[in-house]
N, CA, C and O of each residue as an XYZ file, in Angstrom:
452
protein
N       8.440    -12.459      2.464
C       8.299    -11.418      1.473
C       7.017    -10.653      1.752
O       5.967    -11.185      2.111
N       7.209     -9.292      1.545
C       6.201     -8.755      1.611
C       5.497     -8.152      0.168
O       6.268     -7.509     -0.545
N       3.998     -8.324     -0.343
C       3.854     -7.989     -1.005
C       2.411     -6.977     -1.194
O       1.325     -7.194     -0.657
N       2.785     -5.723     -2.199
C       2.202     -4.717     -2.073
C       1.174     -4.891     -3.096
O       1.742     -4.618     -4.153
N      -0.032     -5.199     -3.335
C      -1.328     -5.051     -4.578
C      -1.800     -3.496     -4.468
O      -2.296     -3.026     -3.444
N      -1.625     -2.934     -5.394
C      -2.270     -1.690     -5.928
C      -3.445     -1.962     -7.014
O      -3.375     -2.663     -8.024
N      -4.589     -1.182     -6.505
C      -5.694     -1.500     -7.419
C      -5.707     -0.027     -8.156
O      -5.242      1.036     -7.745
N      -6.639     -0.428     -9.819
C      -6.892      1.288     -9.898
C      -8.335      0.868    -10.720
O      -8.581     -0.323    -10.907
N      -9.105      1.745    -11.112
C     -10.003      1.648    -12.098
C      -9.597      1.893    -13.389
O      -8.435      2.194    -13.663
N     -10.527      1.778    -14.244
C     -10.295      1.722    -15.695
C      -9.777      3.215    -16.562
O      -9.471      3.595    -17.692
N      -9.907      3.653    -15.332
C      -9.360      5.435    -15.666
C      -8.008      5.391    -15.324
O      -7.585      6.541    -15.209
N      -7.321      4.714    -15.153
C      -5.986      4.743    -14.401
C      -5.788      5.093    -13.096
O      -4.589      5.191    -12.833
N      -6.587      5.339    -12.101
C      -6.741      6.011    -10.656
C      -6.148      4.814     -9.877
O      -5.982      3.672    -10.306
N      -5.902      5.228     -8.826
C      -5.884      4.628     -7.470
C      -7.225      4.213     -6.953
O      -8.037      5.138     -6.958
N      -7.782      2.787     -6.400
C      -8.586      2.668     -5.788
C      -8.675      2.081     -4.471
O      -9.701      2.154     -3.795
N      -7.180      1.260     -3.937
C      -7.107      1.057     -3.011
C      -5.496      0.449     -2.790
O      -4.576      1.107     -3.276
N      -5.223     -0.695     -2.117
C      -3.995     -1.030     -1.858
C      -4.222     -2.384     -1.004
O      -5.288     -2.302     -0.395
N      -3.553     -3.596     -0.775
C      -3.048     -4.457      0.219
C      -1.818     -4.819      0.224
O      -1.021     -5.097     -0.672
N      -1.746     -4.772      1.631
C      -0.140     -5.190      1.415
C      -0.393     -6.204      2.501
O      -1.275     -6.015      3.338
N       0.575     -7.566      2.497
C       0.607     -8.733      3.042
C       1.907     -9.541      3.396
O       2.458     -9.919      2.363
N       2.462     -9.861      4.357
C       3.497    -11.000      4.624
C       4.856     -9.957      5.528
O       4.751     -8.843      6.041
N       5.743    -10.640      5.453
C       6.660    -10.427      6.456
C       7.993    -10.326      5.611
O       8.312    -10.998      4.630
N       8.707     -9.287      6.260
C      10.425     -9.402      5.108
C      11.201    -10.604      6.562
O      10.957    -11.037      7.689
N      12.087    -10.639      5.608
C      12.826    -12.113      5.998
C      14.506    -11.469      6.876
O      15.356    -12.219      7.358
N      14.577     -9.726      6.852
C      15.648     -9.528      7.161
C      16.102     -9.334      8.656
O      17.134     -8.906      9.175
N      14.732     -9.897      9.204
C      15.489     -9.502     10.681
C      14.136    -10.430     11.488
O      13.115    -10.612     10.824
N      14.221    -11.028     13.043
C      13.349    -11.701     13.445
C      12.307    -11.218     14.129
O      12.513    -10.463     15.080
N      11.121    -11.548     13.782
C       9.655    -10.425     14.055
C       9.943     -9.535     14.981
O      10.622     -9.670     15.998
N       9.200     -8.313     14.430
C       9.250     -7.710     15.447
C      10.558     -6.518     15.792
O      10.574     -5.670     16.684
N      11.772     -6.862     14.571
C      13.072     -6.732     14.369
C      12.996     -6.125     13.138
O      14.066     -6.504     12.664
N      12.547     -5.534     12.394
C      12.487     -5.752     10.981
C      12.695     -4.253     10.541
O      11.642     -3.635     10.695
N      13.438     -3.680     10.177
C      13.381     -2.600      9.827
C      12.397     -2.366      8.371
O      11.656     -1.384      8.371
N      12.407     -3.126      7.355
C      11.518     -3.108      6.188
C       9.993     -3.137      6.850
O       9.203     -2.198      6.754
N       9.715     -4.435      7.565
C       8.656     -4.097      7.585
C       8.075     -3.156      8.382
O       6.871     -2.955      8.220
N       8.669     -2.537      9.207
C       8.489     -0.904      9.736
C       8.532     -0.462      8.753
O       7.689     -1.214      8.263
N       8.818      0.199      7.911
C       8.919      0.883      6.412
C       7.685      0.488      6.057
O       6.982      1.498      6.020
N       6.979     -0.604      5.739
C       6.078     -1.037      4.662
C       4.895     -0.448      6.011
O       4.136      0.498      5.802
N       4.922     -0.963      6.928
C       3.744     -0.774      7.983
C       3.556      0.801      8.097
O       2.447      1.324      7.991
N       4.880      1.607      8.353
C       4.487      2.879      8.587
C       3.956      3.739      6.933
O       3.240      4.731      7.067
N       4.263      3.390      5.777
C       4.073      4.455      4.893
C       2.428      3.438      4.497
O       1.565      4.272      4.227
N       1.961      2.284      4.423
C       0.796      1.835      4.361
C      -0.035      2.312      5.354
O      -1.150      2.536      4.882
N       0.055      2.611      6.764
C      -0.905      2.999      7.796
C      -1.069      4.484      7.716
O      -2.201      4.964      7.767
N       0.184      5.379      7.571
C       0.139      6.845      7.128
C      -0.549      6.835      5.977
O       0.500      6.774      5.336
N      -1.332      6.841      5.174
C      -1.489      6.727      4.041
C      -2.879      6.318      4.388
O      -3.707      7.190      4.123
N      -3.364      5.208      4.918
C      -4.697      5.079      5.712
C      -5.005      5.794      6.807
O      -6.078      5.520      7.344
N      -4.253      6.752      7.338
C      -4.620      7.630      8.278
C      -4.776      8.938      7.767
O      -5.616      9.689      8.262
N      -4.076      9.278      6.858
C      -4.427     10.247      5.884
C      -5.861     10.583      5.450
O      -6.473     11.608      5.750
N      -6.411      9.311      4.514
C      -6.974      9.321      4.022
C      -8.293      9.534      4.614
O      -9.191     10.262      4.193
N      -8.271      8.602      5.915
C      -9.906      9.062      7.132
C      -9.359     10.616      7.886
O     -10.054     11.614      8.080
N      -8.658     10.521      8.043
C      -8.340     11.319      9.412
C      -8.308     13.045      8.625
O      -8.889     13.962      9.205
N      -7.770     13.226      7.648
C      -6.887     14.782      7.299
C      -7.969     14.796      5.943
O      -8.149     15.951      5.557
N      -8.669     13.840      5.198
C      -9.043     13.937      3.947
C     -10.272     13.412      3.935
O     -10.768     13.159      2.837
N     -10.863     13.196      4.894
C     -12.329     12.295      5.717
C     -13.170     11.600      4.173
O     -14.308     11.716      3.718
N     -11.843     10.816      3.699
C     -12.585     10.392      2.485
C     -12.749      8.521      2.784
O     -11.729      7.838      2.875
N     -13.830      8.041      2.878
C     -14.260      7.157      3.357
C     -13.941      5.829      2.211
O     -14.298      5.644      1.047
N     -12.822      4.785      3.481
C     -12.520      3.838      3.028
C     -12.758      2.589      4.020
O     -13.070      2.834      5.185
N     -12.632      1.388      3.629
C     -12.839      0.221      4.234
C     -11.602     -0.419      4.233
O     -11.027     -0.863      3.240
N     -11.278     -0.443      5.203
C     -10.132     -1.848      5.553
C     -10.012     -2.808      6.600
O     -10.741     -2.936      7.583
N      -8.807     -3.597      6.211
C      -9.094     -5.124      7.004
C      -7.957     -5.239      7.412
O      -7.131     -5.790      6.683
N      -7.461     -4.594      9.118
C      -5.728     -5.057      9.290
C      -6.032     -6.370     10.017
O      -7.171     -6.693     10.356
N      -4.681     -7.276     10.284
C      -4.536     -8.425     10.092
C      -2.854     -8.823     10.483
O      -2.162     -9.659      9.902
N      -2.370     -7.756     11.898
C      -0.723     -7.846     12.180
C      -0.516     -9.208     11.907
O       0.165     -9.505     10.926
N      -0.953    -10.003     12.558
C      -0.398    -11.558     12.649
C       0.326    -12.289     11.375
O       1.221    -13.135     11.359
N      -0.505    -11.549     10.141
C      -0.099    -12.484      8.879
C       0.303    -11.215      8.291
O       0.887    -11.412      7.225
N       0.171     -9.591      8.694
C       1.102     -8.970      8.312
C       0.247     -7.775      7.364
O       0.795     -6.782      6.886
N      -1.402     -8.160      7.196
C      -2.339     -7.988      6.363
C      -2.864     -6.462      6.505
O      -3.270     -6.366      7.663
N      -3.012     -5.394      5.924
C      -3.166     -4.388      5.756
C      -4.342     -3.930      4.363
O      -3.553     -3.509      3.517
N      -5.169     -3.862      4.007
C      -5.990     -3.760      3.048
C      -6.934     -2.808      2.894
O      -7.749     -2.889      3.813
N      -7.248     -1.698      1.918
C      -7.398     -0.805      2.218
C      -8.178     -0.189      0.929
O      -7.539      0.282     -0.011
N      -9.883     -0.230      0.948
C     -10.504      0.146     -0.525
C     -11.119      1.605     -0.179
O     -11.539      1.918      0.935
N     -11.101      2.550     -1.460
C     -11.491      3.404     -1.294
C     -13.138      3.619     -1.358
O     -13.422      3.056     -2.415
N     -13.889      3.930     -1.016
C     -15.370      4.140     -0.959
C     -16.136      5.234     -2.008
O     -17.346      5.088     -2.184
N     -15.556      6.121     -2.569
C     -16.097      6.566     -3.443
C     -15.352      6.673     -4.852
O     -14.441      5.911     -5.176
N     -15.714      7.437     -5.443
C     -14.548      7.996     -6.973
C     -13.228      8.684     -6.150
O     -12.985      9.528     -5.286
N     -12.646      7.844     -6.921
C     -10.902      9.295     -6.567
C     -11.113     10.090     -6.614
O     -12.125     10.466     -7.206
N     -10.160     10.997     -5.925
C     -10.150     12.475     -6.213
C      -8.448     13.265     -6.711
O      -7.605     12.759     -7.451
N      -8.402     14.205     -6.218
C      -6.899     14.444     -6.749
C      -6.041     14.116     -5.337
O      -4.925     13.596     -5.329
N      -6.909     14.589     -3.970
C      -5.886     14.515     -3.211
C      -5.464     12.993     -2.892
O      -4.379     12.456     -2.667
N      -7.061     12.437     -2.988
C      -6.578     10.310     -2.826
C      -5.584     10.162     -3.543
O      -4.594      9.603     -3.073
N      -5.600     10.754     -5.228
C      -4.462     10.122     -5.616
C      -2.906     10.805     -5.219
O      -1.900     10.191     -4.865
N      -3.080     12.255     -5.404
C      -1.764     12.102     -4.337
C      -1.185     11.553     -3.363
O       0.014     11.344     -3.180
N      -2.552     11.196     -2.398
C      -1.719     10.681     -0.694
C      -1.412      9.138     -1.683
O      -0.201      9.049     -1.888
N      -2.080      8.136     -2.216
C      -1.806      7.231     -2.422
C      -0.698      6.784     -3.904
O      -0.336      5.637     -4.167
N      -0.375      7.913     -4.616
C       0.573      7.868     -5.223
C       1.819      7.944     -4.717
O       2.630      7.133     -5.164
N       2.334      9.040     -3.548
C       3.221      9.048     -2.730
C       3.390      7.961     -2.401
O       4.309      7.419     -3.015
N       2.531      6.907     -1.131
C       2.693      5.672     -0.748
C       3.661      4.980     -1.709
O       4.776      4.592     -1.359
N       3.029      4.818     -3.276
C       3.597      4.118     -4.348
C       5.120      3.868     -4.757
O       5.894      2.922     -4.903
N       5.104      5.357     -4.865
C       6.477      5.675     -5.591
C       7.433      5.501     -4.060
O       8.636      5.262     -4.156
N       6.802      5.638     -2.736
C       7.820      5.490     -1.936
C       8.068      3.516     -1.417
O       8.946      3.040     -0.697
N       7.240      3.005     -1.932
C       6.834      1.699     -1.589
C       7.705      0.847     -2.695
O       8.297     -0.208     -2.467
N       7.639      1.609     -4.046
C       8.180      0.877     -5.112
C      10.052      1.329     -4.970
O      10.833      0.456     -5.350
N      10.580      2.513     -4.492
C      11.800      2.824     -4.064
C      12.498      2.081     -2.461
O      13.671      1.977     -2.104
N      11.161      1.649     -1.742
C      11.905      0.341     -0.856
C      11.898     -0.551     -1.791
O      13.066     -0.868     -2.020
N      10.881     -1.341     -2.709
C      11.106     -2.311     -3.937
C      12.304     -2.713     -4.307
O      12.770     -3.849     -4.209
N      12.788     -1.777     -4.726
C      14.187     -1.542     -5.907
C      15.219     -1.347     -4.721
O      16.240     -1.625     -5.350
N      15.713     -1.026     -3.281
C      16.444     -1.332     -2.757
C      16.350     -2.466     -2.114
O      17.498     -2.874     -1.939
N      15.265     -3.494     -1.484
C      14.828     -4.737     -0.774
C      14.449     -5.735     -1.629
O      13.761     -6.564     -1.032
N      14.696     -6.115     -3.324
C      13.937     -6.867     -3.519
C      13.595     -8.204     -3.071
O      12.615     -8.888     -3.366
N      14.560     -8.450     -2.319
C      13.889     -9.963     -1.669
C      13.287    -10.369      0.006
O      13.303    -11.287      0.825
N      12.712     -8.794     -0.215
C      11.480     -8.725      0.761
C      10.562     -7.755      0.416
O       9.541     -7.765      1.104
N      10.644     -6.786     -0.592
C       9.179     -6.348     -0.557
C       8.902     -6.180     -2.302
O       9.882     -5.724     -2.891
N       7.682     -6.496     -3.186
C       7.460     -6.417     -4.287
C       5.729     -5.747     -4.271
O       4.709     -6.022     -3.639
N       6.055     -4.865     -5.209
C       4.776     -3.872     -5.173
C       4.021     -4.411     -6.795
O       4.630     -4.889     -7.753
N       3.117     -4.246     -6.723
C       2.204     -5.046     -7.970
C       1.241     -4.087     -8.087
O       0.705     -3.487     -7.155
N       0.973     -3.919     -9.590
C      -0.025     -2.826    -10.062
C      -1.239     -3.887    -10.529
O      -0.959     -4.936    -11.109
N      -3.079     -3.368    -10.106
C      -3.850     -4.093    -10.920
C      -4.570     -3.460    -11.558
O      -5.311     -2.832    -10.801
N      -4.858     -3.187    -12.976
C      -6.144     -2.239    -13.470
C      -5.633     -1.613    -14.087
O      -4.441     -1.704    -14.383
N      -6.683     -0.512    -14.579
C      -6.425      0.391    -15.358
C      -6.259      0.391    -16.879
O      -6.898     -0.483    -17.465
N      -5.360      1.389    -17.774
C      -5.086      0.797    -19.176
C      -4.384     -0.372    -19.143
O      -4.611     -1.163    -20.059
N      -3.515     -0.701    -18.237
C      -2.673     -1.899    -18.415
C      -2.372     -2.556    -17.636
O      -2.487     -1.862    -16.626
N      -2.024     -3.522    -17.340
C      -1.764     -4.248    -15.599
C       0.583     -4.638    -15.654
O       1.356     -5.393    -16.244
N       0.639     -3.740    -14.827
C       2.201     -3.839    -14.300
C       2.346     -4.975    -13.260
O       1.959     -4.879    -12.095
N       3.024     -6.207    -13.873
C       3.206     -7.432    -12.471
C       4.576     -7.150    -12.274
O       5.208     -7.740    -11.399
């Protein structure tokens, strides 16, 4: 299973993301999900340095599948766009894969498990 942690601050924002583990539907390396989860998590971190030079820290980690990804300053509008997109496209593999990928909200007004 792969699973997605979304962080936000107490404002409701986006502050970062990890995503961790392996889907079970095909043998490494084979996986069409986790191509899905790898490409819209790394677009999304390439975005963010590369097109939006808004400075974040992360920790990849292929082997165990580990992707982690904090933002370095206050949100802005475009962080939360690039990283809302990620969301809503991360939580729509969710709802077609659930028994390989689950996306988890932390923070904010309320916490979504």
């Amino acid at each position: 299973m792969i699973t997605i942690e979304i962080s936000k601050n107490k404002s409701g924002l986006y502050t970062g993301y990890r995503a961790k583990g392996h889907a079970k539907d095909a043998p490494a390396g084979e996986s069409v999900v986790c191509a899905w989860v790898s490409a819209v998590t790394q677009m999304t971190l390439i975005g963010l340095e590369s097109e939006l030079k808004f400075p974040v820290a992360y920790t990849a980690d292929p082997e165990s599948g580990l992707l982690a990804v904090q933002l370095q300053k206050e949100p802005d509008a475009k962080s939360q766009l690039l990283i809302g997109s990620m969301v809503r496209t991360l939580r729509q593999l969710a709802a077609e894969c659930p028994k390989d990928v689950r996306v988890r909200e932390h923070g904010g007004e309320s916490t979504n498990v």
